[in-house]
C-alpha positions as CSV (number, residue, x, y, z in Angstrom):
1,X,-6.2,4.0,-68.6
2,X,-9.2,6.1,-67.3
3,X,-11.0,2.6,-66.0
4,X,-7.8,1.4,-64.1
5,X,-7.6,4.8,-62.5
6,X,-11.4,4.7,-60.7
7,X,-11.1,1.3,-60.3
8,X,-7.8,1.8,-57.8
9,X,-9.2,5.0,-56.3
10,X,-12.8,2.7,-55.3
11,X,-10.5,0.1,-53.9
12,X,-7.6,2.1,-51.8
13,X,-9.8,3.0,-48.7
14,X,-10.8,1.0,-46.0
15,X,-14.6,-1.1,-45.4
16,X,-16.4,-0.1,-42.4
17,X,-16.4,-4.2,-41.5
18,X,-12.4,-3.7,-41.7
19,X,-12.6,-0.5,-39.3
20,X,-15.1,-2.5,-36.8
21,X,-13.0,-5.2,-36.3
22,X,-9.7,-3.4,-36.2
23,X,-11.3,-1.1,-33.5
24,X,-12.3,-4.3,-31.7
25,X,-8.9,-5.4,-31.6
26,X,-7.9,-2.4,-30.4
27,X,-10.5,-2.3,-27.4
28,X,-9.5,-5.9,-26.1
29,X,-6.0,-4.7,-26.3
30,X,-6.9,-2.0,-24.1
31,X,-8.8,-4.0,-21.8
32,X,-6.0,-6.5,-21.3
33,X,-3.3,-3.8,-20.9
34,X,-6.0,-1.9,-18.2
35,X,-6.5,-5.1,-16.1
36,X,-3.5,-5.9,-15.5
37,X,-2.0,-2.4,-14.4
38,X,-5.0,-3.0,-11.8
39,X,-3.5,-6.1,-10.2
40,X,0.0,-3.9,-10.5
41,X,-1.1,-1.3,-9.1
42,X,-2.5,-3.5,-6.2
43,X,0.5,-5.0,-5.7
44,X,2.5,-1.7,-5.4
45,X,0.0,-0.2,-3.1
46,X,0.7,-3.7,-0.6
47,X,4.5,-3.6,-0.9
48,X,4.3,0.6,0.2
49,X,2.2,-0.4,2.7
50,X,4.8,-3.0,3.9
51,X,7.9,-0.5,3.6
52,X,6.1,2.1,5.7
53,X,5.4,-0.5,8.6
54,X,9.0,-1.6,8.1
55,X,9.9,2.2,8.6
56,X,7.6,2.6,11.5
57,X,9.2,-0.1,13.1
58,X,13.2,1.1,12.3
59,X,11.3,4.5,14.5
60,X,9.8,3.0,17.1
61,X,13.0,1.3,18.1
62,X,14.5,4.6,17.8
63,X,12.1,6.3,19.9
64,X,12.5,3.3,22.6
65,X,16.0,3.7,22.7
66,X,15.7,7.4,23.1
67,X,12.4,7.7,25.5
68,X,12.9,4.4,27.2
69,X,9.5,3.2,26.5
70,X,7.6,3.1,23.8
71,X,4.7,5.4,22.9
72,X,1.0,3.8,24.5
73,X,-2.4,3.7,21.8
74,X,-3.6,6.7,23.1
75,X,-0.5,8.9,22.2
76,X,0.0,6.3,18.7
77,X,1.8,6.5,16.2
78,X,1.8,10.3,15.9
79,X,4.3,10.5,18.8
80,X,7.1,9.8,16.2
81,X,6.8,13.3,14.3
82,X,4.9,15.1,17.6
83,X,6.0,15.5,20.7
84,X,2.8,13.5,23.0
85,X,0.7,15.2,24.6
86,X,-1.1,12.3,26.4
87,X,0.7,10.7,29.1
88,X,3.4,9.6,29.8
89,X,5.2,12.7,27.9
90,X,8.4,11.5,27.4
91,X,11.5,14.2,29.0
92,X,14.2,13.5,26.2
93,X,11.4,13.1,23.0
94,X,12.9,14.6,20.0
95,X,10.6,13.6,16.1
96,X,11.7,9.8,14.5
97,X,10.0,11.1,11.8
98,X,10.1,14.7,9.8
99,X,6.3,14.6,9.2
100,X,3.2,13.1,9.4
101,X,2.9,9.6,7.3
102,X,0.1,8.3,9.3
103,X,-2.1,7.6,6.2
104,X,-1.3,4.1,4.3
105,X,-1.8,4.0,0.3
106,X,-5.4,4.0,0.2
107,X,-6.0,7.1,2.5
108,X,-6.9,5.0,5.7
109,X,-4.8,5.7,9.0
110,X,-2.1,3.4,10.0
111,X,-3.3,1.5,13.5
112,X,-0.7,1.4,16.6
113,X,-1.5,-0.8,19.9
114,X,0.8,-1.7,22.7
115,X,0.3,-3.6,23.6
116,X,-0.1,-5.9,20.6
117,X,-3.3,-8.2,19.8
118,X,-0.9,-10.2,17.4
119,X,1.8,-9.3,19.3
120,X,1.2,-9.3,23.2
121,X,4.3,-8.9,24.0
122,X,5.1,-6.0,22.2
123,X,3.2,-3.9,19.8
124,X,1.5,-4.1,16.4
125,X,1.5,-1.4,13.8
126,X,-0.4,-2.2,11.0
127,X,-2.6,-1.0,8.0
128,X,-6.4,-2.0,7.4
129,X,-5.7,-2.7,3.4
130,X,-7.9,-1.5,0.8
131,X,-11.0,-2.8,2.6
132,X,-10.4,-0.3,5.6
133,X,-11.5,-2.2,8.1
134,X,-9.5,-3.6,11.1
135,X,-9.3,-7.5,11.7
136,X,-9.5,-8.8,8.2
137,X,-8.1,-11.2,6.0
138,X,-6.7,-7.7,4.0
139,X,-4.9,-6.6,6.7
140,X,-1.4,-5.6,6.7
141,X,0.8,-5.6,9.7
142,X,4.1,-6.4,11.1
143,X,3.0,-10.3,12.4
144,X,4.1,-13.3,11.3
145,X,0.6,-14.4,9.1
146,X,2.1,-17.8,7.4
147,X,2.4,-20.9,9.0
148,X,5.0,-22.4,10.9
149,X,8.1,-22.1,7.7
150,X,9.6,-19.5,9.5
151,X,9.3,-16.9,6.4
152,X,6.9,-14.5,6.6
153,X,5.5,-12.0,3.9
154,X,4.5,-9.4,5.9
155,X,7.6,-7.1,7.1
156,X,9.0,-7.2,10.5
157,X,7.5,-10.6,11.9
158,X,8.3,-11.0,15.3
């Protein structure tokens, strides 16, 4: 009875090969759950980024409608929570916007011209994506950037 006893005790722990490869498994779990909450998170980042041009838009109509003209580069996109200082100060200006949102999801200021390199006609509003620098492929703004279907993935194509 003794024998069976120490021979169960010996035997009911785990082997240090059993605890290296269940830790393993446990590491390329974790790796595989961590990568893709990073393309997640980079998708969430693009889609906030295309919601806040979509508002800027819905407020620069507003402001159009209410100023008659819409703000120049110099006063930007800041004219929609303050009054501009730059000319031409608008006489009926009241805030589109309850404060200032001018920073896109990775910390890097939204861009305003009118008139428009993409759109000449009009304006573009746009963010620089997570590269942060203007005029590339990572770009995110409200013109039309697919070909001829007539759908567009970017908000607010004109």
């Amino acid at each position: 009875m003794k024998k069976n006893l120490l021979r169960r005790s010996s035997r009911s722990g785990y082997t240090l090969l059993e605890m290296i490869l269940v830790l393993t498994i446990m590491g390329l779990i974790a790796g595989v759950v961590a990568y893709n909450l990073v393309g997640v998170l980079g998708t969430a980042k693009e889609r906030k980024a295309e919601t806040d041009i979509l508002g800027f838009k819905e407020s620069l109509a507003a402001y159009q409608l209410q100023t008659g003209t819409l703000p120049t580069t110099e006063q930007g996109l800041s004219a929609l929570w303050a009054k501009p200082t730059a000319e031409p100060i608008p006489d009926h200006w009241r805030a589109m916007l309850d404060h200032d949102c001018s920073l896109d999801p990775w910390g890097h200021p939204y861009q305003y011209l009118n008139p428009g390199k993409h759109n000449p006609d009009k304006y573009d509003v746009f963010s620089m994506g997570p590269d942060g620098i203007a005029n590339t492929d990572d770009d995110i703004g409200n013109w039309d950037t697919t070909p001829a279907s007539g759908s567009s993935s970017n908000p607010g194509s004109n």
